[in-house]
N, C-alpha and C positions, 0 to 999 in steps of 0.2 A: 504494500500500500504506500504511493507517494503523493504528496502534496507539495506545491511549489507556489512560494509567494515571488510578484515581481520585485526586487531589490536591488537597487546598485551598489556594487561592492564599493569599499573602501580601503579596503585594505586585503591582507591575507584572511578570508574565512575560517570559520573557527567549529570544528561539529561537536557536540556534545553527546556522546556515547551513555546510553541510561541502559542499564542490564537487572533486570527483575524479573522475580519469578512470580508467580501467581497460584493462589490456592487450587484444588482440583476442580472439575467445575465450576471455577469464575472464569473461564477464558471469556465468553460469549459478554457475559459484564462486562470485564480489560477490556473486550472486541469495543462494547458498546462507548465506553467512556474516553477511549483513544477517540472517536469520532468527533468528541465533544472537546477534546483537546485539541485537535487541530482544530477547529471551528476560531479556539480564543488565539491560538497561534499564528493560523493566517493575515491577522490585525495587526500582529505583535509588531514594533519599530523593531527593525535591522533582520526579521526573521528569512531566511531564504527558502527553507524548504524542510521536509523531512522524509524517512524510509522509519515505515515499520514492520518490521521482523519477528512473524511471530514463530512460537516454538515447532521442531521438527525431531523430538526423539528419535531413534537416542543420539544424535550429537548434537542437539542443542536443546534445552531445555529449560533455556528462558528466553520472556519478551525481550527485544533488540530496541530500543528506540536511536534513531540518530536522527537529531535535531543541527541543524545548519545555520548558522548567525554570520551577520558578516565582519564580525570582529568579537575581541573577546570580553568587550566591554555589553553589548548588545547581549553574549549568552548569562554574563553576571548576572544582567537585568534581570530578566527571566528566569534565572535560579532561585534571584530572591526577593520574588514578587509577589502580591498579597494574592494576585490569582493564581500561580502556580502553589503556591501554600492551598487555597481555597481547595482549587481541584484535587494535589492529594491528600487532602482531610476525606474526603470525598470515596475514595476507591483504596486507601491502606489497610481496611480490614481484611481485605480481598488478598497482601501479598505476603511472601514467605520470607521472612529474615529480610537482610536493608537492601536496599535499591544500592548499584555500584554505576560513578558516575566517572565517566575518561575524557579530559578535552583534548581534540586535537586540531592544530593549525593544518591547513589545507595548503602549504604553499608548494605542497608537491604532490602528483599526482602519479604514481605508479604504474605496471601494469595492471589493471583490475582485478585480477585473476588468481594475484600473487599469495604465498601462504606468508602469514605475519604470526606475531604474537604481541599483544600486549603489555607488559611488565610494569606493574608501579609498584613502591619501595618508598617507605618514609623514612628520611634520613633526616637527621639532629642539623639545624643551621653549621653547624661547628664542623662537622665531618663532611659538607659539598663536597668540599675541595679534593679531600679522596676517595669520595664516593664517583667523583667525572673522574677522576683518575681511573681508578678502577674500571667504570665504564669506557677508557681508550682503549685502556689493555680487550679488553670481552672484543671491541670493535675489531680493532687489528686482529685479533685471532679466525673471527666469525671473517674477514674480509679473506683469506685463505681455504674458505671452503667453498665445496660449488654453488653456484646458483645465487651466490648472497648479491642481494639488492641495496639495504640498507640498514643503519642504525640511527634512527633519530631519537633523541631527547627532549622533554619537555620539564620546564621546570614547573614548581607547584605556580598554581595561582588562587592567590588569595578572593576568599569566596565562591569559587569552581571546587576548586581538589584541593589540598592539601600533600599531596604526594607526589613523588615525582614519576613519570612515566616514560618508557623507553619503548619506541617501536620498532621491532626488527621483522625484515621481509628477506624473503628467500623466492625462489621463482617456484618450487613446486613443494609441496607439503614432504614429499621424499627429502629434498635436501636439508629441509626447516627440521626435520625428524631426525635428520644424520647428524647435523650440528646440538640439537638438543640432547641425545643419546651419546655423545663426544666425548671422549676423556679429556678434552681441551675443557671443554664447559665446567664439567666437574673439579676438574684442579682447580678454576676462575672462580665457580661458585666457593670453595673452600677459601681462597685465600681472601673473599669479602666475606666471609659467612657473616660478619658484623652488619653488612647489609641485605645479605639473603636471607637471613632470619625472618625475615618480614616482609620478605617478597611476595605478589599476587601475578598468578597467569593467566590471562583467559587467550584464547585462537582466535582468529579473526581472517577475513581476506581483505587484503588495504586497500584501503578505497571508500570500505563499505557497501559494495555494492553485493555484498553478500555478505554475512558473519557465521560464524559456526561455536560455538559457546561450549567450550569443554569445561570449565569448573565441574557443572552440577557429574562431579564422577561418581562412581556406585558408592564410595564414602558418603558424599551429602547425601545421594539415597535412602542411604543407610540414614544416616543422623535426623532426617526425616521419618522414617516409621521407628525410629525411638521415641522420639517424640508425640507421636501417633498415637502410638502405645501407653507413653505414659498416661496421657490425658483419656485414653478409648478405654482401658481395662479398669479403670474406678466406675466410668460412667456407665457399665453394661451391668457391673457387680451392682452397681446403687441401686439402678433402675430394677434391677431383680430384686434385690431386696428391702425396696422401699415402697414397691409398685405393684410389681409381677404377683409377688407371693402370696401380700394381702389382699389383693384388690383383683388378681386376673387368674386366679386357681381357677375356677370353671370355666375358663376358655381353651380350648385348643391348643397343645403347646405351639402348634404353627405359626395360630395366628396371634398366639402371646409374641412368639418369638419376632414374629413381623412385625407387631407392634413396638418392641425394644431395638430392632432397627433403625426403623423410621425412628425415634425420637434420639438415638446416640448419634444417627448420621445430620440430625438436624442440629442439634447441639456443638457437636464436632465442626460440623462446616461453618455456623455463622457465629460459634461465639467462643469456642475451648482452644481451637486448633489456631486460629488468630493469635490468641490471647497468649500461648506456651509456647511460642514461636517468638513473639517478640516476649516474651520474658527470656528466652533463651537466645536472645538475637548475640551476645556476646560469642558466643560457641557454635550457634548454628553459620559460621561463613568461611571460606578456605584461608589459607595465611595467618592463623593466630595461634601460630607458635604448639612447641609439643606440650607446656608445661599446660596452657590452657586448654587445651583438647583433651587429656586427660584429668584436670577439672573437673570440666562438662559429663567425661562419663562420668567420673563418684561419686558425681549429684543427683544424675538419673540413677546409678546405682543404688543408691541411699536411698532415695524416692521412690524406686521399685518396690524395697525389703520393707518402706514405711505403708506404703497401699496395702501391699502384699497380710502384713500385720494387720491392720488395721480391718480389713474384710477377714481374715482368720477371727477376729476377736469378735465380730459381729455376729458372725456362726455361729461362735460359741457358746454368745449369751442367746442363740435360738431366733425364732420368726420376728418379727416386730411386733410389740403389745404382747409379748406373752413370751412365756417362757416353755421349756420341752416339754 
């Protein structure tokens, strides 16, 4: 889906890469409210255009937005604008863990077709200086394999990103895969580790004229139906024995059972799985370190053995209202 406002450049154009994912059946919703987005966008001062990219498991498995401004001042605007706050007040219940935002200057234009990567990396004010260092040497190395296109950098900007980002392009996903699979890479990654620690990767084709989104890997999947899980297996124990037992003994286990459905998947979709997602939004996103990734599991683990208890002890004390 694109839309194209008339505007006269002014400088080097600037796109802003929005990467989110969306709960399960809200796509049609996101479908609906992207319509309503471009509507306020088309109006917008400095806006150029956009491409929206929606999901195509399994290699991509989040919305793509890339929004086009003609400077980088124009996308600021718009980032922190009481309509673009309004609109996502709007449709946040609907997404999974944060929205990830990449600006990039357009003053080069690639082949379209090309395999790139992403790379942004929060580095301390004080360490630039060898973290660009760092990044000649990755450059020079990556400029010795085949097919290599480019290395560009971007530095943070204040009110867009906060992190800095690196785009590397290679001509075919084969050579982009032989450099990342490199023992060149590996030795390079080690001797930054001080800033790969906190390094983020998504895939991409430069240009945008197509994106292919590998974060969400069978991990996030995975940290998804934990999460799932945590919130799904109270709500099905409750409803049985707050509901089912007292109240739905002479009905059919079928259609007890169908009736405990419908109400765990109505609860799940518009208000549990929202809600435990962004409480967990710390731990549910790639790039945050091994300490806090293991974290996140003790907590769920600990949470598991606490439900877990807590419906053992309900049993124990028998039905609701009455004892064995």
């Amino acid at each position: 889906m694109t839309t194209t406002a008339e505007t006269t450049t002014r400088g080097p154009a600037v796109s802003l890469v929005v990467q989110r994912r969306v709960l399960p059946e809200s796509d049609e919703v996101y479908r609906s409210w992207q319509r309503k987005l471009g509507n306020v966008l088309a109006t917008w001062p400095g806006f150029l255009g956009r491409d929206v990219i929606e999901p195509s498991p399994p290699a991509q498995f989040d919305w793509v937005l890339v929004q086009r401004f003609v400077d980088v001042e124009a996308a600021r605007g718009w980032l922190q604008s009481a309509e673009r706050a309004a609109l996502f007040d709007e449709i946040q219940a609907h997404f999974v863990g944060q929205e990830e935002i990449h600006l990039v200057t357009e003053d080069e234009r690639k082949v379209p077709e090309a395999a790139s990567i992403i790379v942004t990396s929060t580095v301390d004010p004080a360490d630039e200086g060898a973290f660009l260092a760092w990044q000649r040497r990755i450059s020079a190395a990556e400029a010795n394999f085949p097919g290599f296109q480019g290395h560009k950098i971007e530095r943070p900007t204040p009110g867009v990103q906060e992190d800095w980002t690196v785009i590397l392009s290679f001509d075919t996903d084969e050579h982009l895969t032989a450099w990342m699979e490199s023992p060149q890479r590996t030795k390079l990654l080690a001797e930054g580790s001080a800033f790969a620690s906190d390094m983020r990767v998504s895939k991409a084709r430069y240009g945008f004229t197509f994106w292919s989104e590998d974060r969400p890997s069978r991990l996030m999947i995975f940290k998804d139906n934990l999460l799932v899980l945590l919130v799904l297996y109270p709500i099905v124990f409750l409803f049985g024995y707050l509901v089912a037992t007292p109240f739905l003994s002479g009905v059919p286990f079928w259609l007890s059972l169908f009736i405990g459905n419908v109400v765990s998947t109505q609860l799940l979709g518009w208000l549990v799985a929202p809600w435990i997602f962004r409480v967990f939004a710390w731990w549910h996103k790639p790039g945050i370190g091994s300490r806090r990734e293991v974290l996140g599991y003790v907590v769920i683990g600990v949470l598991y053995a606490a439900s877990m208890a807590l419906d053992a002890l309900l049993i124990a004390l028998g039905p609701l209202g009455g004892g064995a």
